[in-house]
C-alpha positions as CSV (number, residue, x, y, z in Angstrom):
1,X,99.9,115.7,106.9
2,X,101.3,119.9,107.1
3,X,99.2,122.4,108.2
4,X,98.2,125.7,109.8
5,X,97.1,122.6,113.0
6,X,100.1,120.7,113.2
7,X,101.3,121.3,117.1
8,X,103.4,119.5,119.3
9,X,101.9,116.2,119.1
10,X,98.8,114.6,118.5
11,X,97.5,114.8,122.3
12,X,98.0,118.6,121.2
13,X,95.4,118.3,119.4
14,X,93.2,116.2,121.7
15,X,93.3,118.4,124.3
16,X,92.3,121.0,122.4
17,X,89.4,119.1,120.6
18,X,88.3,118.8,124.2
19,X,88.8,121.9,125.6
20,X,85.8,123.3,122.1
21,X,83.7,120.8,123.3
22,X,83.5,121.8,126.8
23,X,83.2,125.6,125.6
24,X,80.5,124.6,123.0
25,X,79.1,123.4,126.6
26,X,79.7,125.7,128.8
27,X,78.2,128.5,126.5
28,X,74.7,126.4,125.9
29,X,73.9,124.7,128.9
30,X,72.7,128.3,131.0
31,X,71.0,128.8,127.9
32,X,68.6,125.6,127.5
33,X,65.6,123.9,129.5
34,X,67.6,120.6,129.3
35,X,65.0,118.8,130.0
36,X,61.8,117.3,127.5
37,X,59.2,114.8,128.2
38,X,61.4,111.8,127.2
39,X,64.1,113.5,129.7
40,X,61.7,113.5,132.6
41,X,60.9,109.8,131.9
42,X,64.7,108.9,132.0
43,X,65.0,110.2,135.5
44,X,62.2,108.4,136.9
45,X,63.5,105.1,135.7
46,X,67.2,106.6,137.0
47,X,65.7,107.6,140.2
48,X,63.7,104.1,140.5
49,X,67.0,102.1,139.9
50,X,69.2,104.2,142.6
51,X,66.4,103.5,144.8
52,X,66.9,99.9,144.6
53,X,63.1,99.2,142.9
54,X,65.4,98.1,139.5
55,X,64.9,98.8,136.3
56,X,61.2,100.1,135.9
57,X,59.1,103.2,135.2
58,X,56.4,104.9,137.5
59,X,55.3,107.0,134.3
60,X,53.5,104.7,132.0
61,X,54.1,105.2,128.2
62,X,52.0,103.6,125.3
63,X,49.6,102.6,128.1
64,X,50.8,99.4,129.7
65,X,49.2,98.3,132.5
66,X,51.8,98.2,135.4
67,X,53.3,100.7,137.8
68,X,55.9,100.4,138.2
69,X,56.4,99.1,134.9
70,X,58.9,97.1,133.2
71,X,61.9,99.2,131.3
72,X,61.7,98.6,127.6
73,X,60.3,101.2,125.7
74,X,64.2,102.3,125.3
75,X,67.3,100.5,126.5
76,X,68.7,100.8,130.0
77,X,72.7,102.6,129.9
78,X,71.5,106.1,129.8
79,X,69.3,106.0,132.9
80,X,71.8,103.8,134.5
81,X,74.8,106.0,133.8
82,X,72.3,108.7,135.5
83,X,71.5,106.7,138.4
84,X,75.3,105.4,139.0
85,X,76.7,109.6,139.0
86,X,73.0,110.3,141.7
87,X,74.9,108.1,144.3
88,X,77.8,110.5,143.9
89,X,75.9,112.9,146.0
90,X,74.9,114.9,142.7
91,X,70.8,115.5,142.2
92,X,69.5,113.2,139.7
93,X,68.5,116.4,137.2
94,X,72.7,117.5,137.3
95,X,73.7,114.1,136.5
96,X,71.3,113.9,133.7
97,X,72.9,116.1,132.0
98,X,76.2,116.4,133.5
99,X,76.6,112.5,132.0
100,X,75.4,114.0,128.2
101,X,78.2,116.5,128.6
102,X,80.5,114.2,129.9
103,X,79.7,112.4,126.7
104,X,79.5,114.5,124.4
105,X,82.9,116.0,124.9
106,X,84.3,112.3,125.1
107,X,82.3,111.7,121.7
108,X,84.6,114.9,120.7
109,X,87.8,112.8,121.2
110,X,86.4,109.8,119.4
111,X,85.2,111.9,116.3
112,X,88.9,113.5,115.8
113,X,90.4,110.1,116.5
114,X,87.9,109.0,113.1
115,X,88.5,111.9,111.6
116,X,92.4,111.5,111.9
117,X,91.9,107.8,109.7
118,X,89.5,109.5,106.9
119,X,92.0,112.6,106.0
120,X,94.8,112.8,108.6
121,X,96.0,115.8,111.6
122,X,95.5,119.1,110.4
123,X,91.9,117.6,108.7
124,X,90.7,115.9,111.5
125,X,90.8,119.2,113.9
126,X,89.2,121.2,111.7
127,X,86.8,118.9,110.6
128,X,86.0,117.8,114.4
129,X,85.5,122.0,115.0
130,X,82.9,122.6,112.4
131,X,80.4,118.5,113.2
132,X,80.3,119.3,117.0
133,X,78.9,122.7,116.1
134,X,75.8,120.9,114.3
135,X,72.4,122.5,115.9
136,X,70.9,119.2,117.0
137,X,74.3,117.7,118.4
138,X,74.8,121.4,120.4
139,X,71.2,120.7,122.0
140,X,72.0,117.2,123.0
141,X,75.4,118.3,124.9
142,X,73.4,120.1,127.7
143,X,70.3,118.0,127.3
144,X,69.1,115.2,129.7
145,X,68.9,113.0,126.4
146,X,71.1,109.8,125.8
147,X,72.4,110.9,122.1
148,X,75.6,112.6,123.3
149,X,76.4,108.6,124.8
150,X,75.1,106.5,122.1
151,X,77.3,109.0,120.1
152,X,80.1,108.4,122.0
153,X,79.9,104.4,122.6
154,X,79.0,104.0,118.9
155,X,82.2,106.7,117.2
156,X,84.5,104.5,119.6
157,X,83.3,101.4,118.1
158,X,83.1,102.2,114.7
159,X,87.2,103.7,115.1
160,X,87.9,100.1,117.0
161,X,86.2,97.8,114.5
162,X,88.0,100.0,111.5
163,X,91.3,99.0,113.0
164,X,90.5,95.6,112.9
165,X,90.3,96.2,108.6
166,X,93.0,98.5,108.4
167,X,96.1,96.7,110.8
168,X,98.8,98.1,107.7
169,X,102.1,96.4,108.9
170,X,100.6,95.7,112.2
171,X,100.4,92.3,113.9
172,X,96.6,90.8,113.5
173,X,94.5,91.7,116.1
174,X,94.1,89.5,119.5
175,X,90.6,87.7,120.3
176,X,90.4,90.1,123.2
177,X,90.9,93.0,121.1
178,X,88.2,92.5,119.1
179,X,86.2,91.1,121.9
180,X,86.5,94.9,123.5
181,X,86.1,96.0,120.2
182,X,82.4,94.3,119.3
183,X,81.6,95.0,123.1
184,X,81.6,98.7,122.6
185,X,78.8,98.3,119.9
186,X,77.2,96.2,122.2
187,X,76.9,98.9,124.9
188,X,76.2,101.2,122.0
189,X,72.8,99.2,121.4
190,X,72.0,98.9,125.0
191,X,71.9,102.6,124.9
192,X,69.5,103.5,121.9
193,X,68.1,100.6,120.0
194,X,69.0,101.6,116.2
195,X,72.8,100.3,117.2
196,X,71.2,97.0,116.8
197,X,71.1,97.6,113.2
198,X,74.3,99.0,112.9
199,X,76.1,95.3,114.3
200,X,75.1,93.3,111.3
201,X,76.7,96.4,108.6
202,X,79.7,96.4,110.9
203,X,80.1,92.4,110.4
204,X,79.4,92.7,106.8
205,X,82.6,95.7,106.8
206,X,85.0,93.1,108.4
207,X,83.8,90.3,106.6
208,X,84.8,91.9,103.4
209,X,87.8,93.5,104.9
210,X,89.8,90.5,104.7
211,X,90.0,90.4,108.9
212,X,90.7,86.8,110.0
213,X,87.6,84.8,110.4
214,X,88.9,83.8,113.8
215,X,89.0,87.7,115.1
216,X,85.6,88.4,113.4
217,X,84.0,85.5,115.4
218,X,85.4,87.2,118.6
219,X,84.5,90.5,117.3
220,X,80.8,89.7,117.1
221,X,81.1,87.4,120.1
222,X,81.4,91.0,122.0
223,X,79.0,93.0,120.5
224,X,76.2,89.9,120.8
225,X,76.5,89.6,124.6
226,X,75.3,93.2,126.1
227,X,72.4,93.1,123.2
228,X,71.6,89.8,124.2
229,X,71.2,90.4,127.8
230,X,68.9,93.5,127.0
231,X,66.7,91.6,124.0
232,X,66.5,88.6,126.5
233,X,65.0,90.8,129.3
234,X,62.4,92.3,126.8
235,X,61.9,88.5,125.8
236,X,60.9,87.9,129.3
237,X,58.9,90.8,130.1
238,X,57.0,91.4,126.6
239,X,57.1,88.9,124.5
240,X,58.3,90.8,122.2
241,X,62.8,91.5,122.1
242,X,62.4,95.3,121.4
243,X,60.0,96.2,124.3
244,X,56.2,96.9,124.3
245,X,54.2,96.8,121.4
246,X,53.4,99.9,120.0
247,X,50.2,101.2,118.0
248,X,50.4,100.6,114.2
249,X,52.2,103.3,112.0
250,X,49.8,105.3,109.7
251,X,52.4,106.9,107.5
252,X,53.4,106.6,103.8
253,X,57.0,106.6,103.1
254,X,56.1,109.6,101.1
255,X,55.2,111.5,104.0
256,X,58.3,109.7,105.8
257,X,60.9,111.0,103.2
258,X,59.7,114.5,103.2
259,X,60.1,114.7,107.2
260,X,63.7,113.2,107.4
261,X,64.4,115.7,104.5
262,X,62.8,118.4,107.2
263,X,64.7,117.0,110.0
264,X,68.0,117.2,107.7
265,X,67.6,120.8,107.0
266,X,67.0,121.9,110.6
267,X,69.4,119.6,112.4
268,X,72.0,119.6,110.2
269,X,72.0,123.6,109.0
270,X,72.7,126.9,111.0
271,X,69.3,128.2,112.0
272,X,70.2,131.5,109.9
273,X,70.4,129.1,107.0
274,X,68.1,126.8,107.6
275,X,65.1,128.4,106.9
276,X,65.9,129.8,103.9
277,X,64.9,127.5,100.9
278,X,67.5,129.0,98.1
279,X,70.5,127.5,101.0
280,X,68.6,124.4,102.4
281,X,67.5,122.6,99.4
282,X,71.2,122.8,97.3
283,X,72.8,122.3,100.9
284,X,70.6,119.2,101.4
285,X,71.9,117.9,97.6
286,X,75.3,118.5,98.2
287,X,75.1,116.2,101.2
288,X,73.7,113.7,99.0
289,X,75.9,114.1,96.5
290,X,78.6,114.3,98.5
291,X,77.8,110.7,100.5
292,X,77.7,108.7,97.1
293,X,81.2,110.0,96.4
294,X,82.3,109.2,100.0
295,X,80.4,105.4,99.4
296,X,82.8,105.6,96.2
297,X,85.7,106.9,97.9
298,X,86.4,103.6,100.3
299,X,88.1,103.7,104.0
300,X,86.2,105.8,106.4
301,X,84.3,107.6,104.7
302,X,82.8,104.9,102.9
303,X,81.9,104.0,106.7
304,X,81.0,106.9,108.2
305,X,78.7,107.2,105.1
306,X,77.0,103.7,105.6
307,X,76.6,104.3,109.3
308,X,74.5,107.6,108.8
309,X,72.5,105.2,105.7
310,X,71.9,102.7,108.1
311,X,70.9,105.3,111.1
312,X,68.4,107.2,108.9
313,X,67.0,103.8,107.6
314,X,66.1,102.3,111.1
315,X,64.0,105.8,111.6
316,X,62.3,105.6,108.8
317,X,61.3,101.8,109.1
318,X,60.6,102.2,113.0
319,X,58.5,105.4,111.8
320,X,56.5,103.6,109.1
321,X,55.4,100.4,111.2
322,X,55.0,101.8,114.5
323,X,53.0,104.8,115.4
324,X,56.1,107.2,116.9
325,X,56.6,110.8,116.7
326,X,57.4,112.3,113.6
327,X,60.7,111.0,112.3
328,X,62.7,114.4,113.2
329,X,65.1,115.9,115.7
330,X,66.6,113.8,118.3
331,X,66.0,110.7,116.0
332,X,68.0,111.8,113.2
333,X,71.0,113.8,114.6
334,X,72.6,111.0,115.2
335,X,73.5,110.6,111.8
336,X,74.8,114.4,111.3
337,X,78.4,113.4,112.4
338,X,79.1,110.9,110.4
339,X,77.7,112.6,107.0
340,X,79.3,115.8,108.3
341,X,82.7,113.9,107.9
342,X,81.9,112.7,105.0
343,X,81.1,116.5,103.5
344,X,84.2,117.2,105.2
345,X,86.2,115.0,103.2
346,X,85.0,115.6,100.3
347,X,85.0,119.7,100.3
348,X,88.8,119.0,101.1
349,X,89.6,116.4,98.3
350,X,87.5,119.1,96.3
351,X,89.8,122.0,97.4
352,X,93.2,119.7,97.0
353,X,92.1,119.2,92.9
354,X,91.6,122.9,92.6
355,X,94.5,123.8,94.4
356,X,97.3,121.2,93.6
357,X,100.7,121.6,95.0
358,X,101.9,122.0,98.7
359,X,99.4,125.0,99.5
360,X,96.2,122.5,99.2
361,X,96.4,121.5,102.1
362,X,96.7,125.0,104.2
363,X,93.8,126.4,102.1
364,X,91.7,123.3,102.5
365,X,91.9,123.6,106.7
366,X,92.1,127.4,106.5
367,X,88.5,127.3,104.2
368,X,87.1,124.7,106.4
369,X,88.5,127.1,109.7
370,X,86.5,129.8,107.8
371,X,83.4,127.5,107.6
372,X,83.2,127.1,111.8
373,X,83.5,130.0,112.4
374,X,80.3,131.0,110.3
375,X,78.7,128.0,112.2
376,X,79.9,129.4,115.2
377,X,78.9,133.4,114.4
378,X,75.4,131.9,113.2
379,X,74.5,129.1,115.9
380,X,76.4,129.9,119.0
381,X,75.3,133.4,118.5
382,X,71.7,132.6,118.8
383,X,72.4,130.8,122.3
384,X,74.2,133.5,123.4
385,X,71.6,136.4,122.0
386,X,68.8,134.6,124.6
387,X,70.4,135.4,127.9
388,X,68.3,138.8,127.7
389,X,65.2,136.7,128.7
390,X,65.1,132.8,129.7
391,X,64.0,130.7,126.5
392,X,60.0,130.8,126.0
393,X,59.8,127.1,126.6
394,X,61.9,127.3,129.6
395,X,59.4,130.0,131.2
396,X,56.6,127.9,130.1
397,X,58.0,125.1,132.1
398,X,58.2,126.7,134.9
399,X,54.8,128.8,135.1
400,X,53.3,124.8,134.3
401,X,55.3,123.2,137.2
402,X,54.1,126.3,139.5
403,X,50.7,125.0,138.6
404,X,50.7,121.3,138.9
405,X,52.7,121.9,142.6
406,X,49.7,123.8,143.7
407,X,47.2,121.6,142.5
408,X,48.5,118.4,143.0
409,X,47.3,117.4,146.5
410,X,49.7,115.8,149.0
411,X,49.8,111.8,149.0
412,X,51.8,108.8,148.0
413,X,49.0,107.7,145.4
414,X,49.3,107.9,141.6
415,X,48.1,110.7,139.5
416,X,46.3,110.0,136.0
417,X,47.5,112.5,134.2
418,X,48.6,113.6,130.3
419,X,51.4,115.3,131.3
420,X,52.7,112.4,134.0
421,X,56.3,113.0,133.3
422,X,56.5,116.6,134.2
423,X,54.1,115.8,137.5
424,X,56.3,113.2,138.7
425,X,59.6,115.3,138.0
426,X,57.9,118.2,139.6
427,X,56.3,116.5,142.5
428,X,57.4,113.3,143.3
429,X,54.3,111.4,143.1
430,X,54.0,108.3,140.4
431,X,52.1,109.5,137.2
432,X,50.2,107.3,135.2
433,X,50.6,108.5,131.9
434,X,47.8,108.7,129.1
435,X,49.8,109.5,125.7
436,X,47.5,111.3,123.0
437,X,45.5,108.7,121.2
438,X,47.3,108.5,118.1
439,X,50.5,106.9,120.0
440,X,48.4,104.4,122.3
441,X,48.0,100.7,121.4
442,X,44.3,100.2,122.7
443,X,41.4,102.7,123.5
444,X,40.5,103.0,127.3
445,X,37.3,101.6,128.8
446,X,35.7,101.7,131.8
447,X,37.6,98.9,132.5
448,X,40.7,101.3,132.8
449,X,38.9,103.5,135.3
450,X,38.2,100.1,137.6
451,X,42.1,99.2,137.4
452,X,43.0,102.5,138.0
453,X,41.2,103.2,141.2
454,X,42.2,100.2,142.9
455,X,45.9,101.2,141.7
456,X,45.2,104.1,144.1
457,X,44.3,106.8,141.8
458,X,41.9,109.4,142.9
459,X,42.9,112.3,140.7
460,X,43.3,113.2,138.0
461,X,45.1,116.2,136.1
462,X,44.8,117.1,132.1
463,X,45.6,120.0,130.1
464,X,42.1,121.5,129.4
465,X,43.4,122.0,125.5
466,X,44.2,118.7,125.2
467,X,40.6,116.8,125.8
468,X,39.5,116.4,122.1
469,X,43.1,114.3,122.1
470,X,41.7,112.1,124.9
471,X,39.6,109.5,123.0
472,X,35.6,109.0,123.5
473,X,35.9,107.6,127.2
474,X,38.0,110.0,128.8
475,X,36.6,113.0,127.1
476,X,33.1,111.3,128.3
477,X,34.4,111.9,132.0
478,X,36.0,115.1,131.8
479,X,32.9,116.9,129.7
480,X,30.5,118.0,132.8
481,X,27.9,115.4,131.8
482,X,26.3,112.4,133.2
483,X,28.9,109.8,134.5
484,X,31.7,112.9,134.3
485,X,34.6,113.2,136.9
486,X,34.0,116.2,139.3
487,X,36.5,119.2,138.2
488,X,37.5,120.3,141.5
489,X,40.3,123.1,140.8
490,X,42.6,124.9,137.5
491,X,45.9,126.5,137.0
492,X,47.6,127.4,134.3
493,X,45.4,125.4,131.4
494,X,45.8,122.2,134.1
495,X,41.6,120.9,135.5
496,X,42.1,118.9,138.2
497,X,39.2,116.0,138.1
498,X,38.3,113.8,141.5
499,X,38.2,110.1,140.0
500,X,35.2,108.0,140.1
501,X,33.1,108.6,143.6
């Protein structure tokens, strides 16, 4: 393929596909927290399995009993990956997100190397530029989140098990080929459970891709074992192969459609853009419009297009029979790649029918050159326009871990607490966690209280805004009455309660 792109070679081109991502990082990572509640819980179960207690939680999530507690509520590569850089000498809280980055500028590589088999060199640059500059993919480089290596795992996969289906003149591939090949989905699952889903498409792809049975078998021989391991552990520890039960969803798929259709608009647009109606609505159809032709179309973008179907489908189930957070954010920007290549493709086939001849090509890349750097002026720029003052949610942090040092005695014991993650990131002692009613599978009784103390706990520390979140029991004991835990100091909206006598 000619273009303005075409360099030296194709590693050319790799290198500098890498050397945007790691700017892209370099230019957020001063500029975000980089670290949420689900963050916080990652390096506890990182900082448990480089301490040799294996892979289990001191934060309690969904209210489960133990602590430490069996891993399940997500699968175990990220935190491992964490743990595995910690016993390089580098603090748990750098390798968090040193491994996104790490990740995320690998997924990079693995995007362009996709993006090369949907539309060719000069495309699959530009293309690459403008998807790794999507708002929730930006966040998740410098975030102690596990997107930026599912991403990565599953692009590599996807680009191995499509040359499986597309050999050309090429010899058939070897059992251990596509061995390596179906393993890399495996690992893709063990890092965020909606790869699970993802497997049986992928077989479905080959199947009808006239690949030999023989390197189909080995293909999902691969991706079978590392999911197997991980579903056999939850098997074994819950009952149950994806983890601990979780409370019963409450949502309509009504209410489900209209928040992935939220989540689209902010993950996937420019925050300048975003919230403006008149863009985000006809932006949101053209995507749609745009990922039926690419289903159409065949090759990779019919892939790419299935993959992000597929994603967006496994949130929405997991969000209407479980009760989870809203279906938004960090669980749907994992599809923006993979439609952004397929909006990709089809703005340049778009541009090639309007502009026939040898110059299609040079004004396809140099439009979509024009389009990253609009996503660059309009999203980059706001990262950049906040190092004036520290981002409000970073300063927040802070002033609450201020607080919760000072009021958080000293002692090896466990702390009941509603914000347990931060406490045990901030202090070092085990949290148990109480989650806001809405996402717990059970109330708690008195019973709790009983199990609790002889656990150790003899504090307690809740947000004083959060009590009417608590349930009945627990806003019983923190409301001054009869039978109520003695408030013994505050900080910063935190009341510290003494437990029982």
């Amino acid at each position: 393929m000619s273009g303005p792109w075409r360099g030296p070679g194709p590693w050319a081109d790799r290198v500098r596909v890498a050397a945007w991502a790691a700017l892209v990082v370099a230019v957020v990572w001063p500029r975000l927290v980089g670290f949420t509640t689900d963050s916080d819980a990652y390096l506890d179960v990182a900082a448990n399995l480089a301490g040799g207690r294996g892979l289990v939680q001191t934060v309690v999530d969904f209210w489960r009993p133990g602590n430490p507690d069996a891993l399940g509520m997500w699968p175990p590569l990220y935190p491992a990956g964490v743990a595995a850089l910690s016993l390089l000498g580098i603090p748990l809280t750098i390798a968090a997100r040193l491994l996104s980055a790490m990740a995320y500028v690998a997924f990079a590589l693995a995007f362009h190397a996709l993006a090369r088999r949907a539309g060719g060199r000069g495309f699959a640059f530009v293309a690459t530029l403008v998807v790794l500059l999507g708002p929730g993919l930006v966040q998740a480089s410098a975030t102690a989140w596990s997107e930026s290596l599912y991403l990565f795992l599953l692009t590599i996969a996807l680009v191995a098990a499509y040359d499986l289906s597309h050999r050309g003149a090429r010899p058939p591939a070897s059992g251990r080929e596509a061995a390596w090949a179906g393993a890399l989905f495996g690992l893709a699952a063990d890092t965020r459970y909606m790869g699970v889903a993802l497997v049986p498409l992928v077989f479905a792809l080959l199947w009808f891709g006239s690949v030999r049975r023989r390197t189909i078998a080995a293909w999902a021989a691969g991706a079978g074992l590392p999911i197997a391991l991980w579903l056999g552990h939850n098997l074994a520890e819950f009952g149950r192969v994806f983890g601990p039960g979780l409370p019963t969803g409450t949502r309509t798929l009504a209410q489900i459609a209209a928040s992935l259709a939220g989540s689209l608009r902010w993950e996937f647009l420019p925050g300048a853009f975003a919230h403006l109606p008149w863009i985000a609505v006809p932006a949101l159809l053209g995507v749609a419009l745009f990922t039926v032709w690419g289903l159409r179309v065949g090759g990779a973008p019919r892939w790419a297009a299935l993959v992000a179907i597929a994603q967006l489908a496994f949130v929405a189930l997991a969000s209407w029979r479980a009760g989870i957070n809203d279906p938004q954010g960090r669980y749907t920007l994992v599809a923006w790649p993979f439609l952004g290549l397929v909006v990709c493709v089809a703005v340049h086939a778009l541009i090639g029918r309007l502009f026939a001849g040898q110059r299609s090509e040079r004004i396809a890349e140099a439009m979509a050159a024009g389009l990253a750097l609009l996503v660059v002026g309009a999203e980059l720029g706001r990262f950049v326009g906040t190092t004036v003052a520290p981002p409000a949610q970073e300063v927040a942090r802070r002033h609450a871990q201020v607080a919760l040092m000072r009021l958080i005695p000293p002692g090896p014991e466990p702390v009941l607490s509603d914000t347990g993650h931060l406490l045990r990131l901030t202090t070092g002692r085990p949290a148990v966690q109480v989650p806001p009613a809405r996402f717990r599978v059970r109330e708690f009784t008195a019973e709790d209280a009983r199990r609790w103390r002889e656990r150790g706990v003899r504090v307690a520390v809740f947000r004083d805004s959060n009590r009417s979140e608590l349930g009945p029991y627990l806003a019983g004991r923190l409301s001054g009455g009869a039978g109520s835990w003695a408030a013994e100091d505050s900080a910063a909206g935190f009341v510290r309660y003494r437990v029982g006598p």
